[in-house]
C-alpha positions, 0 to 999 in steps of 0.5 A, a space after each residue: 059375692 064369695 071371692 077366692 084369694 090365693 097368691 105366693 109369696 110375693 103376694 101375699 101382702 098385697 093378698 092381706 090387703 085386698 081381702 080386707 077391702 073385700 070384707 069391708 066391700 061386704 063380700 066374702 074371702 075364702 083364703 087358699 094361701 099362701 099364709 107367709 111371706 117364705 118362698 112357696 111354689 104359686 101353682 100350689 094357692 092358684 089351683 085351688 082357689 081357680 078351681 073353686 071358682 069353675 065348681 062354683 064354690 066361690 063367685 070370682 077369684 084373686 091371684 096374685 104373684 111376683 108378675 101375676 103371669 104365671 098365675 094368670 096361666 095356671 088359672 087358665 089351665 083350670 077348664 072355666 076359669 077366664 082368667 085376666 093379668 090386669 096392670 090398671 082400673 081400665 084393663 081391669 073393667 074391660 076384662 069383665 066388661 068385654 071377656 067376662 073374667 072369673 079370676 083377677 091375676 095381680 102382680 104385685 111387684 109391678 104395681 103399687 099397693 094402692 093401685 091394687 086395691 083400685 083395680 080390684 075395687 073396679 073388677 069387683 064392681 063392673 058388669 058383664 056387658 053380654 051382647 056381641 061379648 058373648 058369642 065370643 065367651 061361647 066360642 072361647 068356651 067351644 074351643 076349650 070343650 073340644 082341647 078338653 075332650 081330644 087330650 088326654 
């Protein structure tokens, strides 16, 4: 799989990290930034790496920040893009397992590094159970087909 990554500045070792597991995992990293660890605004790294995922560009995402809130939301702002804050392995497969999700958001100062790795190690590796989960992403997917088209 092709991933994206991108994080602020409070990501952005955990990012280092978790690109390097992704590499020796066999997938591939497209890196949106940030590259240091100098205070950055994260809505600059999220949008791109979210939007490579809903034009296909890239399989799934990464974001990470501070909380992973905020880029948990501006990742959802991106038309496609199910976006999942995780905190543990479990959260983590259940968001692909039951919602499908594109896009990981990781908060790097509520977990540890090691419980990164392991959430994203899971993530990666856990399927879409489809079935009654489906109708549901086909509804949230409505919803954001009828926001889209009566907003400006």
């Amino acid at each position: 799989m092709k991933i994206a990554v991108g994080s602020d500045h409070a990501g952005f070792n955990y990012k280092k990290r978790i690109a390097l597991l992704l590499t020796e995992l066999g997938h591939e990293v497209q890196d949106f930034g940030a590259h240091s660890d100098d205070p950055v605004d994260y809505p600059l790294f999220v949008r791109p790496a979210a939007e490579a995922v809903a034009e296909k560009t890239c399989d799934r995402g990464i974001v990470l920040g501070g909380s992973g809130n905020g880029e948990a939301i501006a990742a959802n702002k991106v038309p496609g893009i199910r976006c999942a804050l995780c905190w543990n392995a479990e959260s983590a497969a259940l968001s692909r397992k039951h919602n499908n999700a594109n896009v990981l958001s990781l908060g790097a100062r509520m977990i540890s590094g090691e419980e990164a790795l392991q959430i994203v190690a899971v993530w990666i590796g856990t399927a879409f159970d489809g079935g009654r989960h489906q109708r549901r992403i086909d509804q949230i997917s409505e919803m954001e087909a009828f926001f889209r088209g009566s907003r400006p």
